[in-house]
Each structure stands twice: as structure tokens, then as C-alpha cells.
N, C-alpha and C positions, 0 to 999 in steps of 0.2 A: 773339165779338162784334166789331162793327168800329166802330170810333170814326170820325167824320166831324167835324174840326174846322169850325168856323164861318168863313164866309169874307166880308170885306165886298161891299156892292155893288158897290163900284167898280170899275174896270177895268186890268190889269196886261198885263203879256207873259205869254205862255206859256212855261214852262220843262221839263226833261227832269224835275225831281224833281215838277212838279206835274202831268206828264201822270203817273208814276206812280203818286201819291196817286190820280189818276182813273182809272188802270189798277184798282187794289185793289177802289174802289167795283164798278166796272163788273164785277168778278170776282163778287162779292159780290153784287150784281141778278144775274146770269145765272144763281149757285148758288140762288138763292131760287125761280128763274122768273119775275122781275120783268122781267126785257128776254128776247125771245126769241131772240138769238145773241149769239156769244161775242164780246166787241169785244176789239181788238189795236192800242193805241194809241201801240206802239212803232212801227205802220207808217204813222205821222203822220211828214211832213217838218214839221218847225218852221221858220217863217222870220225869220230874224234880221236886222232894219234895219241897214244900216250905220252905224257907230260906236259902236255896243252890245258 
């Protein structure tokens, strides 16, 4: 079973540990047949604002 913590509305940065919390999901849709291909969100550039 996969646990999906709650996450507010509002708006943050993206980070390496929250794409893969969204990696897990996304593993977990695919194994269901819930999304129809395998997504790979390590091959996401993330961009980082300077001075962050």
C-alpha cells in the first residue's frame, strides 16, 4: 500500500526528494493501470533561482 501524505495548496520549489515522492506515486498509477506509460522524473532538469 502506498501512503500519500497530504500536501497544502500552496506553492513551494520543486526538489530532488519531492520529485521522488512523485516518482513512487507515479510507479504505483502505472502498476495499477491508472496512467498509461511509465513516467521517469529523474529526467526532469529542475531549476534553481539564484541565491537558493
Amino acid at each position: 500500500m502506498l501512503g500519500i501524505s497530504t500536501k497544502s495548496a500552496g506553492g513551494s520549489a520543486v526538489t530532488a526528494p519531492g520529485l521522488s515522492e512523485q516518482q513512487r506515486i507515479a510507479d504505483a498509477f502505472f502498476a495499477e493501470g491508472l496512467i498509461p506509460v511509465k513516467l521517469d522524473t529523474g529526467a526532469l532538469n529542475i531549476w534553481i533561482p539564484k541565491g537558493c
